[in-house]
Backbone as a chain_set.jsonl record, in Angstrom:
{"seq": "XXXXXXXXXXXXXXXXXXXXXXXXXXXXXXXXXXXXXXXXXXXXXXXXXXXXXXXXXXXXXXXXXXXXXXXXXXXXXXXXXXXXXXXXXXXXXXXXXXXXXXXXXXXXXXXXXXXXXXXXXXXXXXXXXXXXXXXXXXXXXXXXXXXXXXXXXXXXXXXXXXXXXXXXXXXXXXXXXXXXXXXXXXXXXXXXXXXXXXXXXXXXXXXXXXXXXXXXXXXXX", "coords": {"N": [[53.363, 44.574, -22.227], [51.77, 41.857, -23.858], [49.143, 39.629, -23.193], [47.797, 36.984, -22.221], [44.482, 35.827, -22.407], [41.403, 34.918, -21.339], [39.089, 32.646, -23.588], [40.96, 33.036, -25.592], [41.57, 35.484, -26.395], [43.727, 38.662, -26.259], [45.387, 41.251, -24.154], [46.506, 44.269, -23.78], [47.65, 45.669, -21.338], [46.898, 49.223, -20.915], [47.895, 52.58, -19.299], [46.62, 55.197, -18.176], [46.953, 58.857, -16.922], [44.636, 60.737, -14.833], [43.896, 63.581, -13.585], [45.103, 62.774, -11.691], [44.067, 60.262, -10.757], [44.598, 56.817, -11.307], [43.841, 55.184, -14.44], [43.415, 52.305, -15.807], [43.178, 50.484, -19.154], [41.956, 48.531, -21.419], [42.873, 46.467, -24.199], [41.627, 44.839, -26.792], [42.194, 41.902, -28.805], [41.178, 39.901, -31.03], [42.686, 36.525, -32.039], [43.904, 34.778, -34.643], [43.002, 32.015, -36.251], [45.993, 29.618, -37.624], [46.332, 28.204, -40.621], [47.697, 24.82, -40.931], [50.112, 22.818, -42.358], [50.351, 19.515, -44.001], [51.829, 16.44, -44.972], [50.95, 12.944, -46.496], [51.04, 11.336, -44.78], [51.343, 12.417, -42.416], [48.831, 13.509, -42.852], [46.356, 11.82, -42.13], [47.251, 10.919, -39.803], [46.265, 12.92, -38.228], [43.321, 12.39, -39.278], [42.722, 9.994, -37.889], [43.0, 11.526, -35.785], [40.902, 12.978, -35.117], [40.126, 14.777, -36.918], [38.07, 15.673, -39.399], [37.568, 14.899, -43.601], [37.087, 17.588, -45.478], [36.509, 17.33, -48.586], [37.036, 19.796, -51.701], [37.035, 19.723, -54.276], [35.529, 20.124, -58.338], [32.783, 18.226, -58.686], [33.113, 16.426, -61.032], [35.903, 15.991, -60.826], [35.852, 14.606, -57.764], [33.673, 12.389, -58.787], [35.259, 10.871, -60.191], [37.523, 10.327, -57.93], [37.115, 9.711, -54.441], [37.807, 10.184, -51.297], [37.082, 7.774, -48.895], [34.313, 8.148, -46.968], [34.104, 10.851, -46.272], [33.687, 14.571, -46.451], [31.683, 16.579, -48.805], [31.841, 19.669, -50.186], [31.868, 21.391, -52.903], [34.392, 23.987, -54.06], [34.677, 25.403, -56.429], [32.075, 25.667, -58.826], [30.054, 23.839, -61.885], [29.679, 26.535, -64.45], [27.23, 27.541, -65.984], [26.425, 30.243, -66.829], [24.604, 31.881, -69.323], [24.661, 34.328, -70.193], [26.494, 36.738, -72.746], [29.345, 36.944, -72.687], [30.517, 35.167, -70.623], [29.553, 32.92, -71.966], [31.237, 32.977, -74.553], [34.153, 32.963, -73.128], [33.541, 30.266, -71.839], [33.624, 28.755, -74.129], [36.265, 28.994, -75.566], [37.402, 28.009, -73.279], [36.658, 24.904, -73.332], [37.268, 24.441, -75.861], [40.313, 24.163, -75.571], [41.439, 23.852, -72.362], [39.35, 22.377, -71.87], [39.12, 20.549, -73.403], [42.303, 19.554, -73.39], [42.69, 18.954, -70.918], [40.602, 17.987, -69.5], [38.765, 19.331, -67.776], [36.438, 20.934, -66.317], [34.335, 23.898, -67.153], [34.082, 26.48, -64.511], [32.651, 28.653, -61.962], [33.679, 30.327, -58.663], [32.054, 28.822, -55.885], [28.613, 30.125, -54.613], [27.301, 29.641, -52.476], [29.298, 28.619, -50.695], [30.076, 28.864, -48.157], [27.797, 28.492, -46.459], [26.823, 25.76, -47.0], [28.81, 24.278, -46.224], [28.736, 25.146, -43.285], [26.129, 24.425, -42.581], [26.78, 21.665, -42.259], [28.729, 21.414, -40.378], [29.875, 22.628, -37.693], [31.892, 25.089, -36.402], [33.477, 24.319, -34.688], [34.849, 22.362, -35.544], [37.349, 19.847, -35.937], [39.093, 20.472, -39.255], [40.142, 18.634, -42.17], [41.51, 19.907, -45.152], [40.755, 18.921, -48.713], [42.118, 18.798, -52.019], [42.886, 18.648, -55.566], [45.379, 19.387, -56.27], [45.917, 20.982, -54.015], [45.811, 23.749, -54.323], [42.893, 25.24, -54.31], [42.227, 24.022, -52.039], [43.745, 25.17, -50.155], [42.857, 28.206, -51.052], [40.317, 27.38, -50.219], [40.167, 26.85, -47.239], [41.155, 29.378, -46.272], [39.207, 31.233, -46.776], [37.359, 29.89, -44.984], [38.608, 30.171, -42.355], [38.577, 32.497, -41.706], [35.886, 33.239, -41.007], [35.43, 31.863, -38.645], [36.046, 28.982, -38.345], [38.288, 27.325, -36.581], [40.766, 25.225, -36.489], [42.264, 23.967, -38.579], [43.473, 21.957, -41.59], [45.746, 21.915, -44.528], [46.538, 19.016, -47.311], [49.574, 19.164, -48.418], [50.771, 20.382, -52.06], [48.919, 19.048, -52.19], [46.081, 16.097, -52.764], [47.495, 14.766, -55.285], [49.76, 13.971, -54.594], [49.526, 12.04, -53.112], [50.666, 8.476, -51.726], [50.185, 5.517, -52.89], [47.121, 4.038, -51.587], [46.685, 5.444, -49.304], [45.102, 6.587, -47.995], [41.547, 4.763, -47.81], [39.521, 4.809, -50.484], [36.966, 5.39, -52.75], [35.703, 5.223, -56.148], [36.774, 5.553, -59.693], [38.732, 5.176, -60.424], [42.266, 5.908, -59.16], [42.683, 7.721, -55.975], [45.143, 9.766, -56.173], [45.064, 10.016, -59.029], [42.981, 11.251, -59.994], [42.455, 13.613, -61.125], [43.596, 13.758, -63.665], [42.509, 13.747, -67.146], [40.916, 14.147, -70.289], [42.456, 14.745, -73.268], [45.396, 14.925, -72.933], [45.916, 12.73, -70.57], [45.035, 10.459, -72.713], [46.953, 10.562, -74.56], [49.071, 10.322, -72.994], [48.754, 7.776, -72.268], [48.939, 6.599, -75.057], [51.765, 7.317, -75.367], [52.897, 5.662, -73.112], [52.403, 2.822, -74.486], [53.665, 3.633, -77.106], [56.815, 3.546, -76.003], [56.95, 1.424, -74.845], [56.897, -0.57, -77.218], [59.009, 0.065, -78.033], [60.928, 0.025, -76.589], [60.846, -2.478, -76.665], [61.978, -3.854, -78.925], [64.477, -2.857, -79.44], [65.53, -4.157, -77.75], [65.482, -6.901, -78.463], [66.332, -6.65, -81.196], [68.93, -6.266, -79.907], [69.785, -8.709, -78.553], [68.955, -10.862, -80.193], [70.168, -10.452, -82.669], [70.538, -11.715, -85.624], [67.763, -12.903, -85.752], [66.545, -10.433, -86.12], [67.793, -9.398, -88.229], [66.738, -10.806, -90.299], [64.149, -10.64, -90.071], [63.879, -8.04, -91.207], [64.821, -8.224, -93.34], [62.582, -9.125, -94.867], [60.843, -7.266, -94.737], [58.978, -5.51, -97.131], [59.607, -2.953, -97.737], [61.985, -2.345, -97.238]], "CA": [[53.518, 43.152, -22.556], [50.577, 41.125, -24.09], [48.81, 38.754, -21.716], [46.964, 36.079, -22.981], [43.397, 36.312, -21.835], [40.225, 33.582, -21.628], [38.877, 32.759, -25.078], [42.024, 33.302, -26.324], [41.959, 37.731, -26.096], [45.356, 39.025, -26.031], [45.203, 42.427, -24.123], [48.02, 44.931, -23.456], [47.527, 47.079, -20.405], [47.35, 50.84, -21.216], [47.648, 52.719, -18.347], [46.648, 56.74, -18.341], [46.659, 59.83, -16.139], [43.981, 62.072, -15.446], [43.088, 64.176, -12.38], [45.502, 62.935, -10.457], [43.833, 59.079, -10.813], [44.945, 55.97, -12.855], [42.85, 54.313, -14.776], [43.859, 51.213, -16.774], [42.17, 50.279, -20.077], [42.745, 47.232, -21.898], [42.896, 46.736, -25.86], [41.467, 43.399, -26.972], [42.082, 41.963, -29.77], [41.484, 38.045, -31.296], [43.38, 35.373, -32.092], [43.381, 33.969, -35.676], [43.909, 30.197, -36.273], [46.488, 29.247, -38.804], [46.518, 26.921, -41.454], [48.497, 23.851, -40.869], [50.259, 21.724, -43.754], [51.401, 18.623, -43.586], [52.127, 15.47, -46.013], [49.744, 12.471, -46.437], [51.326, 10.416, -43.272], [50.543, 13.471, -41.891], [47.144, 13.872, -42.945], [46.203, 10.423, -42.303], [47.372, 10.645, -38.252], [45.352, 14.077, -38.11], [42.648, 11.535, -39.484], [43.053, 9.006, -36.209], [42.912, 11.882, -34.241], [39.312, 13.131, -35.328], [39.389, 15.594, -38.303], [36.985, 15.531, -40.079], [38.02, 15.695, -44.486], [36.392, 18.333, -46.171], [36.575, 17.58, -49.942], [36.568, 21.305, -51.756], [36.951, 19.651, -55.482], [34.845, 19.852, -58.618], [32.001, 17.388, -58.636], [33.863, 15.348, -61.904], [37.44, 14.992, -60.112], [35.364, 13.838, -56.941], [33.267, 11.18, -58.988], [36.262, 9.965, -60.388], [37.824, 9.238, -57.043], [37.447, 10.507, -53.184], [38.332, 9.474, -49.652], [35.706, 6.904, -47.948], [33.555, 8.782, -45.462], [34.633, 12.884, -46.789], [32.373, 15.829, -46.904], [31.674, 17.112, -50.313], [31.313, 20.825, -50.854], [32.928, 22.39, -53.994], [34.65, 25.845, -53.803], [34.042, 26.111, -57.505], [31.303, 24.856, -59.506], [30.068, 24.256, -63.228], [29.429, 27.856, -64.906], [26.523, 27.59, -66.683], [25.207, 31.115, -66.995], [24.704, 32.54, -70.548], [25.588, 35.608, -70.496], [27.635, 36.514, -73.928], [30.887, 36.892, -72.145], [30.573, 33.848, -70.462], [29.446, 31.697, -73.42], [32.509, 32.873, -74.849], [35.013, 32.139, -71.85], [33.37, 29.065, -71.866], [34.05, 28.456, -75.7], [37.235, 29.113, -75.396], [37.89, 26.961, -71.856], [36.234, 23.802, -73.704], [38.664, 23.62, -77.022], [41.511, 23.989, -75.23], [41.754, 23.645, -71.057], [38.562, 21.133, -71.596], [39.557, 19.371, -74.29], [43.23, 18.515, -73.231], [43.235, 18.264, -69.587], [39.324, 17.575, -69.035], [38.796, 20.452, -66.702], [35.118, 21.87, -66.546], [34.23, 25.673, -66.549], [33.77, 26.543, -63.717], [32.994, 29.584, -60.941], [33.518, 29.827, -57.39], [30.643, 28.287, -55.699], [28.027, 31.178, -53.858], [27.299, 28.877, -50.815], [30.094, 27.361, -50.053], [30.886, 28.569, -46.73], [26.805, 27.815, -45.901], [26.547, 24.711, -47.293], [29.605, 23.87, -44.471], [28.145, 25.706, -41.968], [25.326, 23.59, -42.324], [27.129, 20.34, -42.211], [30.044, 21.01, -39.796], [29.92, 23.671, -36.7], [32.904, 25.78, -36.365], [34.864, 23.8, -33.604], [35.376, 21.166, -36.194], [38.488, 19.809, -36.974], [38.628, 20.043, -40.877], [41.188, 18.417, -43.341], [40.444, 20.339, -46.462], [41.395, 18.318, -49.55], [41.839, 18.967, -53.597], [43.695, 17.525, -56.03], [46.5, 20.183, -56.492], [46.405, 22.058, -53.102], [45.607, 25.468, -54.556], [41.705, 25.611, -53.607], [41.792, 23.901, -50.291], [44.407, 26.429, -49.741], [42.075, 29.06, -50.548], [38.79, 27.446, -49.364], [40.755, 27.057, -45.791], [41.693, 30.734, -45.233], [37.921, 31.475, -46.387], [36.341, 29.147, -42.947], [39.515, 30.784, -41.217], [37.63, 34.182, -41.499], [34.247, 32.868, -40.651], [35.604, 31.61, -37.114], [36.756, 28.063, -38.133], [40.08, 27.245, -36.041], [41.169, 24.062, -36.603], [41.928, 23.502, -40.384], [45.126, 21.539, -42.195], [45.641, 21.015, -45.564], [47.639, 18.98, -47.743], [50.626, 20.084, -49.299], [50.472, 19.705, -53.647], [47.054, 18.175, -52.873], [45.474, 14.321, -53.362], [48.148, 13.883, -56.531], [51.304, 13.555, -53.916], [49.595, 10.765, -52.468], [50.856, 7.255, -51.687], [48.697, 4.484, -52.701], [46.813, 3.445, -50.548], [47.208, 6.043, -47.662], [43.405, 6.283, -47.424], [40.54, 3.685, -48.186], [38.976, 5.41, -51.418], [36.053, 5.015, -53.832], [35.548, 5.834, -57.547], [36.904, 4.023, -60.704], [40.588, 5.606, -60.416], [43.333, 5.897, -58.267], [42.664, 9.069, -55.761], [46.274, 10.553, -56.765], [45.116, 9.722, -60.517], [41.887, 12.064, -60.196], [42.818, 15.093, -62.096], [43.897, 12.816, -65.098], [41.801, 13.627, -68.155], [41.087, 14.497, -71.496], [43.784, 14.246, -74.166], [46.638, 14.778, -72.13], [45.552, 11.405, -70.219], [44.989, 9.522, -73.883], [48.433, 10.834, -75.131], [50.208, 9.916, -71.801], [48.344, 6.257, -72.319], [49.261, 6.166, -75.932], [52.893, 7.231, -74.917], [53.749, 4.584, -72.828], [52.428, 1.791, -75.269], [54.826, 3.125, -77.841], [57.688, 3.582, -75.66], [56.88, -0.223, -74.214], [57.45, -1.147, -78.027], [60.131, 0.819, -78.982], [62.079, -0.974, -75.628], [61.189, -4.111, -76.283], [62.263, -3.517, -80.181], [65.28, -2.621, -79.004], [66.351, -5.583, -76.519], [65.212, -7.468, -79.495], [68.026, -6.162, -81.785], [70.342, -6.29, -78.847], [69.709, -10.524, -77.969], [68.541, -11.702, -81.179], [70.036, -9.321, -83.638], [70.176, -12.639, -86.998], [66.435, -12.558, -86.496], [65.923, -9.331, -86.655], [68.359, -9.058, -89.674], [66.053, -11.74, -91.48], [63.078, -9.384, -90.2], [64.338, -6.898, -91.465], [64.803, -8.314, -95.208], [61.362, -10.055, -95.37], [60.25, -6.216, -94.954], [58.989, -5.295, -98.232], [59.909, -1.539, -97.694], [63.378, -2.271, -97.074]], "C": [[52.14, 42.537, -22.752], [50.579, 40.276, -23.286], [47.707, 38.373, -22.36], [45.529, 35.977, -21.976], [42.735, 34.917, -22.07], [39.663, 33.93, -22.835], [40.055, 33.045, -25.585], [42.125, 34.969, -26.927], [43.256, 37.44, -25.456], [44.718, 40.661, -25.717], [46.719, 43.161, -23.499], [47.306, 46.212, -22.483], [47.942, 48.642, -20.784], [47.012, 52.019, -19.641], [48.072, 54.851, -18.053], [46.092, 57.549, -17.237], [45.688, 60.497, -15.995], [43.257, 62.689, -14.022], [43.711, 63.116, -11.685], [45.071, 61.043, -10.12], [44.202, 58.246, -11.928], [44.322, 54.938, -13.169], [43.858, 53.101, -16.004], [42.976, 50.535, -17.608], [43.061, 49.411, -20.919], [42.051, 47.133, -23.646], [42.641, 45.218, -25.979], [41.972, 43.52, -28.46], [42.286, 39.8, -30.172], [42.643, 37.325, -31.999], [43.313, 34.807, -33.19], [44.039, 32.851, -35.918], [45.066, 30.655, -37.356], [46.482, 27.827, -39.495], [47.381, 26.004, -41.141], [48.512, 22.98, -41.928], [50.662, 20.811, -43.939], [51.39, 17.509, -44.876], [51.264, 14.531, -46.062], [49.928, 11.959, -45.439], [51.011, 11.027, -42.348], [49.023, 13.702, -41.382], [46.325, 12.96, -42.661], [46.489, 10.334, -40.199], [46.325, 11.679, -38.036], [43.9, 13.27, -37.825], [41.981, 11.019, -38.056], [42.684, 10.167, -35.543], [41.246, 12.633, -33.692], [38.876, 13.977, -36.505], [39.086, 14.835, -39.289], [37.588, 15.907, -42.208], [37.067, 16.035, -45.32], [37.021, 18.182, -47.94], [36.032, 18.77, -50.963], [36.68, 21.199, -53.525], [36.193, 19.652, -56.67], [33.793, 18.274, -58.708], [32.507, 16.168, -59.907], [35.084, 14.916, -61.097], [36.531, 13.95, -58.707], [34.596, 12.529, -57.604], [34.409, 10.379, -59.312], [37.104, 8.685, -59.214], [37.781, 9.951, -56.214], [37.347, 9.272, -52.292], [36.946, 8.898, -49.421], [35.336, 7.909, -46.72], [33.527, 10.44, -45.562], [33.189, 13.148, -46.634], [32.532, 16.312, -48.084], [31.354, 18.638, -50.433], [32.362, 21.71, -51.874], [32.837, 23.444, -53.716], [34.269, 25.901, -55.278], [33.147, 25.094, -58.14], [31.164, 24.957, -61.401], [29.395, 25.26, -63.518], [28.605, 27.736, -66.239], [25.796, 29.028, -67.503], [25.73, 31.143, -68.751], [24.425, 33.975, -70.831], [26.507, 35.696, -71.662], [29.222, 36.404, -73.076], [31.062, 35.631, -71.04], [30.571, 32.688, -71.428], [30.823, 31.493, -74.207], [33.852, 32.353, -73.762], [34.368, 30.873, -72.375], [33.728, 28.331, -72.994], [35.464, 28.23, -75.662], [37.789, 27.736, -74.215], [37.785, 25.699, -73.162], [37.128, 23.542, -74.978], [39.831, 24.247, -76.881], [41.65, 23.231, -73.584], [40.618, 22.368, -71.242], [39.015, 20.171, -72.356], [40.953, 18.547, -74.174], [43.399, 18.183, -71.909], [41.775, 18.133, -68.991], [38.632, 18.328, -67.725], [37.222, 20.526, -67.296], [35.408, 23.058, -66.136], [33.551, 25.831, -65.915], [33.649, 28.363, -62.648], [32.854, 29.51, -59.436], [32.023, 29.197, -56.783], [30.066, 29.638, -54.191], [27.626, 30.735, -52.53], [28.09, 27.718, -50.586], [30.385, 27.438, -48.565], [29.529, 28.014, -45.631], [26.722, 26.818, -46.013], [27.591, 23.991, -46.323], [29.17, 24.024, -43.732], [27.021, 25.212, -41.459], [25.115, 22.07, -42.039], [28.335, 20.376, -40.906], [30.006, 21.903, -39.191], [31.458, 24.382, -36.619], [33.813, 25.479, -35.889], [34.783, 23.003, -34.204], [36.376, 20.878, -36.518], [38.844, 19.435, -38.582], [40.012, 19.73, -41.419], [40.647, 18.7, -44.395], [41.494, 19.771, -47.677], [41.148, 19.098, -50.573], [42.825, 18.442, -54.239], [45.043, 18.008, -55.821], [46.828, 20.591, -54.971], [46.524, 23.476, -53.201], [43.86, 26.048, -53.824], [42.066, 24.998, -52.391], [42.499, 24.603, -49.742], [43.38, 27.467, -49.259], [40.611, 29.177, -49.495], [39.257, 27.202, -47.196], [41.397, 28.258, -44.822], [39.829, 31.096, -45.26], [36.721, 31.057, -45.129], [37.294, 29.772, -42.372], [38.961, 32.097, -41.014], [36.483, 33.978, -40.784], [34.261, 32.179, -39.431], [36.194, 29.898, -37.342], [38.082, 27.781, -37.768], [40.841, 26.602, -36.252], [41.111, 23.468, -38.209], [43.525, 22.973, -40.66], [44.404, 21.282, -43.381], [46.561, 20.034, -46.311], [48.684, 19.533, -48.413], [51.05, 19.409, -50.625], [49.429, 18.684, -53.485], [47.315, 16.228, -52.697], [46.86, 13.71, -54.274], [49.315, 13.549, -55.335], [50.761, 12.244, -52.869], [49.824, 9.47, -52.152], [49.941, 6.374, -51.996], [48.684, 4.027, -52.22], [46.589, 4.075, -49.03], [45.604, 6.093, -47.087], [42.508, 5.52, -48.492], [39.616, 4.659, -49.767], [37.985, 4.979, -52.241], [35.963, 5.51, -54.951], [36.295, 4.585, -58.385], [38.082, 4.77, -61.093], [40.843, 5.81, -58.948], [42.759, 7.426, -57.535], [43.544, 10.126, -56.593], [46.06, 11.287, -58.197], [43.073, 11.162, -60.956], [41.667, 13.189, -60.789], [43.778, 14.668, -62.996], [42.603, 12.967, -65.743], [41.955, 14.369, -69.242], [42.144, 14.019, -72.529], [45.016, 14.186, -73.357], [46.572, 12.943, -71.303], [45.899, 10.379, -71.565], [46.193, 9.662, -74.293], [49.155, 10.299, -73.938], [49.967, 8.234, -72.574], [49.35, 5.697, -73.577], [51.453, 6.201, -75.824], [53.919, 6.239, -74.299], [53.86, 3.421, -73.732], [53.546, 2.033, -76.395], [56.011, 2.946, -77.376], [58.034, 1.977, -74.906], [57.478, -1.116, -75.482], [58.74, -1.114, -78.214], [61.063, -0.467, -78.032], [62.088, -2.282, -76.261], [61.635, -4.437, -78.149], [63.771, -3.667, -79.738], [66.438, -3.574, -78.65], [66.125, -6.624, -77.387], [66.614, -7.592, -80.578], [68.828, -6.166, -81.298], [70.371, -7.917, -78.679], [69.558, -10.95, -79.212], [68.77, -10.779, -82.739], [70.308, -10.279, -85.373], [68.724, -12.556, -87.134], [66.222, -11.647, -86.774], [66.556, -8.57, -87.878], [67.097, -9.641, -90.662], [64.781, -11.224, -91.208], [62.684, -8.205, -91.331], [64.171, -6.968, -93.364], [63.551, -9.087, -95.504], [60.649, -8.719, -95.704], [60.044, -5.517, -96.875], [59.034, -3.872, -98.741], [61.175, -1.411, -97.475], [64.433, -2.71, -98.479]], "O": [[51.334, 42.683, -21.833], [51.566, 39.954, -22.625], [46.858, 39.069, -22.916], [45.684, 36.073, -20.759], [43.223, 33.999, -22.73], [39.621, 35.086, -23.257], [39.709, 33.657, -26.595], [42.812, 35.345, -27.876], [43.716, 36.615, -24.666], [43.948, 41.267, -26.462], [47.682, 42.631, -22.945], [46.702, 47.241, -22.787], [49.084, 49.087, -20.901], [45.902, 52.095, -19.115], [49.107, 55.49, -17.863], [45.067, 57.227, -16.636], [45.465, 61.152, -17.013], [42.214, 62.247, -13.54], [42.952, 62.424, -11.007], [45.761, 60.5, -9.258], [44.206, 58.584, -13.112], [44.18, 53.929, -12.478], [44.781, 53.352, -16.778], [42.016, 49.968, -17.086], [44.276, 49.433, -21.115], [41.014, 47.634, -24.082], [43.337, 44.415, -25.357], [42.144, 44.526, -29.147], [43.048, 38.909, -29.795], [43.521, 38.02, -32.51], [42.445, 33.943, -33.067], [45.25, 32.639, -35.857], [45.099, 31.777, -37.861], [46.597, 26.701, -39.009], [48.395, 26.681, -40.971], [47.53, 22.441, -42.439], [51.853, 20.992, -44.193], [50.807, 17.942, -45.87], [50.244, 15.029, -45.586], [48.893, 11.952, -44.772], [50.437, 10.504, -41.392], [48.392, 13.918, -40.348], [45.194, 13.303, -43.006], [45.772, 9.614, -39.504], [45.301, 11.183, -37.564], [43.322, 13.296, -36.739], [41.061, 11.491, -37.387], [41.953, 9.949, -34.577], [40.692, 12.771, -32.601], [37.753, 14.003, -37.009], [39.531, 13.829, -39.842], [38.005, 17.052, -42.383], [36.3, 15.245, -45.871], [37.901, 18.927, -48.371], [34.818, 18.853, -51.148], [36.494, 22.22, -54.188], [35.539, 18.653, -56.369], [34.425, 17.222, -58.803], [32.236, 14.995, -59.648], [35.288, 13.754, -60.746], [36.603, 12.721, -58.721], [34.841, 11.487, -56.996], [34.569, 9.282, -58.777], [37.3, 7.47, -59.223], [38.234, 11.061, -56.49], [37.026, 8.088, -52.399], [35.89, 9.46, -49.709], [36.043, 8.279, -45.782], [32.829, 11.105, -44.796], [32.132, 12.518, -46.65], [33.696, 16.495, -48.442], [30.243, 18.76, -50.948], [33.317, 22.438, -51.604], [31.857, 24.046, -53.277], [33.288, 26.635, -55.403], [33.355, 23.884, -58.051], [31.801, 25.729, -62.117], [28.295, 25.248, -62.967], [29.117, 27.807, -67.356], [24.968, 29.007, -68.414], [26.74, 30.672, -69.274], [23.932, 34.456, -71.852], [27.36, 34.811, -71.723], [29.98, 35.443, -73.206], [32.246, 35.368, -70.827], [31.394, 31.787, -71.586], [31.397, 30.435, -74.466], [34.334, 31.226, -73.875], [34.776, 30.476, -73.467], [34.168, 27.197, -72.805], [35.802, 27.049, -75.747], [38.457, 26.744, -74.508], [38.757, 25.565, -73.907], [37.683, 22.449, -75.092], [40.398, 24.825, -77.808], [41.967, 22.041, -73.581], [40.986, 21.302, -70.749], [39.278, 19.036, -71.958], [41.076, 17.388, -74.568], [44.141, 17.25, -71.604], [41.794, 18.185, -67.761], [38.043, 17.727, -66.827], [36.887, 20.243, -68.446], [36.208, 23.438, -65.281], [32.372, 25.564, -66.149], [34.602, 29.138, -62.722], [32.031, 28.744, -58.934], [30.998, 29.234, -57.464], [30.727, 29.964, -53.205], [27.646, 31.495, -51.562], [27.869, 26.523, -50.39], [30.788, 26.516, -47.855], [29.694, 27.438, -44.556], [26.434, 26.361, -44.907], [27.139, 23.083, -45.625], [28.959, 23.023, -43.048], [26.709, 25.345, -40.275], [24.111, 21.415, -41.758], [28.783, 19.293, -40.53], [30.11, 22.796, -40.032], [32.235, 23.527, -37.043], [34.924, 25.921, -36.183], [34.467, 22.126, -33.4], [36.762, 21.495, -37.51], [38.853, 18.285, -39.019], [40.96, 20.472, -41.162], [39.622, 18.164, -44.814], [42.698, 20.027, -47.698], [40.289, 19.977, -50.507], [43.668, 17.778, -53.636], [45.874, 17.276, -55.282], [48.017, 20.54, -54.655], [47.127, 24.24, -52.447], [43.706, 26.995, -53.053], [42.228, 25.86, -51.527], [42.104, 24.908, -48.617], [43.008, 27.744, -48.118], [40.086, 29.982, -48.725], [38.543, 27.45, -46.224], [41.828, 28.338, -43.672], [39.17, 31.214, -44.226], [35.743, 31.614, -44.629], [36.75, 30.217, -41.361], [39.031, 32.627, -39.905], [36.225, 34.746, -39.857], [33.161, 31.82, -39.013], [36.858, 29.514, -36.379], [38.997, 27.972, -38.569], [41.953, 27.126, -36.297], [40.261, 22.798, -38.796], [44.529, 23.432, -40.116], [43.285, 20.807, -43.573], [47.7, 20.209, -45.879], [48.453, 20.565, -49.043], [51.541, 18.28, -50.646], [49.102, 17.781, -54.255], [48.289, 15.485, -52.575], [47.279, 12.563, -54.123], [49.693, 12.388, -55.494], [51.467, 11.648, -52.056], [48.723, 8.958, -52.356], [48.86, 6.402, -51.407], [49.63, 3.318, -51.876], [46.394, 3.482, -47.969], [45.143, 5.708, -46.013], [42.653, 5.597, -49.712], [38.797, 5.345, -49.156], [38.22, 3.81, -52.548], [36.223, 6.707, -54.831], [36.435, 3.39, -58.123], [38.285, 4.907, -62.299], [40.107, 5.867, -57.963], [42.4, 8.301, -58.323], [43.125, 10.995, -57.358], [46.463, 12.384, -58.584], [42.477, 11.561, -61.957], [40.533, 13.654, -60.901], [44.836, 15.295, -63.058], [41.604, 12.493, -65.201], [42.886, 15.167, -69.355], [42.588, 12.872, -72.487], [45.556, 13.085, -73.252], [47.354, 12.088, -71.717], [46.86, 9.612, -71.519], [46.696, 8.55, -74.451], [50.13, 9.65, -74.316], [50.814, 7.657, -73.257], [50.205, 4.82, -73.458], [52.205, 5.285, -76.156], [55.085, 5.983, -74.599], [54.96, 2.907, -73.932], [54.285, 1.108, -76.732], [56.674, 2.187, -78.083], [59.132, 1.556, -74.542], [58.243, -2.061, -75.289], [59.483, -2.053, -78.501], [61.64, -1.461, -78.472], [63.058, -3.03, -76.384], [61.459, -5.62, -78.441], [64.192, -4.824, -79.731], [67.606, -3.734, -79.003], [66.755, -7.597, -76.972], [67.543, -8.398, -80.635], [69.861, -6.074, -81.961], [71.555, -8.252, -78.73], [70.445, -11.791, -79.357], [67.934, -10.518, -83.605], [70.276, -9.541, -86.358], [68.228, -12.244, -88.216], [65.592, -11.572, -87.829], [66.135, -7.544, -88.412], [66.615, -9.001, -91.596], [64.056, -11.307, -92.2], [61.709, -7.765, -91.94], [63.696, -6.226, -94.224], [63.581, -9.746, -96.543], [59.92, -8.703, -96.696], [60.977, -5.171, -97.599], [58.636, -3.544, -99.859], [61.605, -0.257, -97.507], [65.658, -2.657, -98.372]]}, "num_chains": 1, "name": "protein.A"}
């Protein structure tokens, strides 16, 4: 039977013969945190209670918009090298993934778990943010290796957030922070026509003599 030990060692008594004496030898073995996931009401009491939030997003979604008071270290960064097979990737990324959803190319970042380690000691409690919830995923098992215990993240990220759940800075909505490029301008332009079309509509439905005599002033009709 395992038997929970100081420091948190789990050892299981093994207990062997030899000459007649018995010796008992014990098997350590550690303890690894787990991730914890919770929602923003969630993440937000965590908050209150002292963790600390580790922001793990590129350096554009963060200017756009992050939490008041966060730590900043990106898991991936912008991928500058030039290297041919990069240049290309990168070619590629930029007239399509950059151009409609405003993404930079990017690769993991080479000190990310120092550039923490230099800001935040190991018994920290960390809330690791991103917009989606796919990197702070990963960048939260990567400190779970490296001895950090105490980690939550959210679950689907920053975008499932309420407005308003935390105090924020930038020149958008947190939630709204991984909004860009064309996809953004086409959403925008989307609603304005669909704002016409309605009110077109309720137009022809309440007032449908003017919009007959509209209709015949049109010099395409």
């Amino acid at each position: 039977m395992a038997v929970l030990g100081l420091g948190g060692a789990v050892f299981s008594p093994r207990i062997f013969r030899a000459s007649g004496r018995i010796s008992t030898r014990r098997k350590f073995s550690s303890i690894r945190a787990e991730v914890i996931f919770v929602n923003g009401d969630e993440a937000k009491k965590l908050v209150n209670e002292g963790y600390k939030i580790l922001d793990v997003r590129d350096k554009t979604q963060f200017e756009r918009a992050h939490i008041k008071s966060c730590y900043h270290v990106p898991f991936f960064i912008e991928n500058n090298d030039n290297d041919v097979g990069t240049i290309i990737k990168r070619t590629v990324h930029n007239n399509f993934s950059g151009l409609f959803f405003g993404l930079p190319f990017t690769k993991q970042n080479p000190d990310f778990i120092k550039s923490i380690k230099e800001q935040l000691p190991t018994d920290s409690k960390l809330l690791v943010v991103c917009q989606e919830g796919l990197r702070s995923t990963a960048a939260a098992n990567q400190l779970e290796r490296v001895g950090y215990q105490n980690l939550a993240c959210i679950v689907s990220g920053l975008q499932s957030l309420q407005p308003g759940t935390f105090e924020s800075v930038g020149k958008t909505e947190i939630e709204n922070a991984g909004k860009a490029g064309l996809v953004q301008v086409q959403g925008k332009i989307s609603v304005v026509l669909g704002t016409v079309l309605i009110c077109a509509f309720l137009f022809i439905t309440f007032f449908p003599d003017q919009a007959e005599k509209l209709l015949q002033m049109n010099p395409l009709s």
